[in-house]
N, C-alpha and C positions, 0 to 999 in steps of 0.2 A: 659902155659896157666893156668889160676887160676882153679883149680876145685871148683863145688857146690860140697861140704862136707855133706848137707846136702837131696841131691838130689830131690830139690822143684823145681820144672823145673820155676816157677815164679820167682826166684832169679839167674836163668841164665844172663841173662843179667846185672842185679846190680855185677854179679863177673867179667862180660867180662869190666863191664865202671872200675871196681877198679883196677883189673890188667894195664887199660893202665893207667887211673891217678897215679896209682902207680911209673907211669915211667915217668910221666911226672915232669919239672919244678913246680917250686913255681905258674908262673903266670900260667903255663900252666893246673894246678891241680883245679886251683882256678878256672880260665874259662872250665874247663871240669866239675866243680862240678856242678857250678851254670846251663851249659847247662842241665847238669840230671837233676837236681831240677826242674830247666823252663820244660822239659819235663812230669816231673813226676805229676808237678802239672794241665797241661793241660791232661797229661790222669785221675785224679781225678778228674778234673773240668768235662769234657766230659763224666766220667762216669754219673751225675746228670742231664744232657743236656738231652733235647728230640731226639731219633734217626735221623736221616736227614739232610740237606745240612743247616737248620738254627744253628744247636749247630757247624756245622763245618764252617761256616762262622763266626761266633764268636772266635774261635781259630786258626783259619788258616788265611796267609796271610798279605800282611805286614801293610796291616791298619787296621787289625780285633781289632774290639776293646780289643780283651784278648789276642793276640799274644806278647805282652811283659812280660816279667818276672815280674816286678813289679805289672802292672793288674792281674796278676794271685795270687801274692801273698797277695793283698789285696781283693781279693776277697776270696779267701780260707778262709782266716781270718773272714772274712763279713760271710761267711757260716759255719763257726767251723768246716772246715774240715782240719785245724791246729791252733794249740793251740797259745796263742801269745808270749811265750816262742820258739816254732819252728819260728814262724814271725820274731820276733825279732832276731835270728840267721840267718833267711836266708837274712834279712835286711840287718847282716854286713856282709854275704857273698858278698851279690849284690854292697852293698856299694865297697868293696874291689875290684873287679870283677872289677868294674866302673875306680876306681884308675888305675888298671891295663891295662883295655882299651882304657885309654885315654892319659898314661904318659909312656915316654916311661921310 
């Protein structure tokens, strides 16, 4: 198991998702990145969310309107809580991701 080197207990987890992408395939690293990402950006976005069952309806759920990758990533962008330099990378992640998902 990867150790935090650093020992920031907030980056426990970003060492446990790197360790197994580490071991993962090509497709399989790409769709484990972009999961974290989807992740990561719903826990940013919900940090700005008012506390209660309306900001978790908005992220949760398969028709919520921000449960998709992309919703989240244009909205982060819409709020400059990333720059469009990260947008545009996590674009051709999602793009790739998309490739990946769909062919075999």
């Amino acid at each position: 198991m990867t150790k935090n080197p650093t020992r920031f207990p907030h980056l426990d987890e970003f060492f446990r998702f790197l360790e197994a992408h580490n071991a993962e395939s090509d497709r399989g690293a790409v769709l484990m990145a972009c999961s974290f990402l989807e992740n990561q950006l719903g826990e940013i976005i919900r940090a700005f969310l008012l506390e209660g069952e309306d900001g978790k309806s908005l992220l949760n759920g398969r028709f919520a309107p921000l449960s998709s990758f992309a919703a989240r990533c244009e909205l982060a962008k819409a709020l400059g809580l990333i720059s469009a330099e990260e947008f545009h990378d996590i674009e051709i992640l999602r793009k790739i991701r998309n490739d990946f998902a769909h062919d075999y």
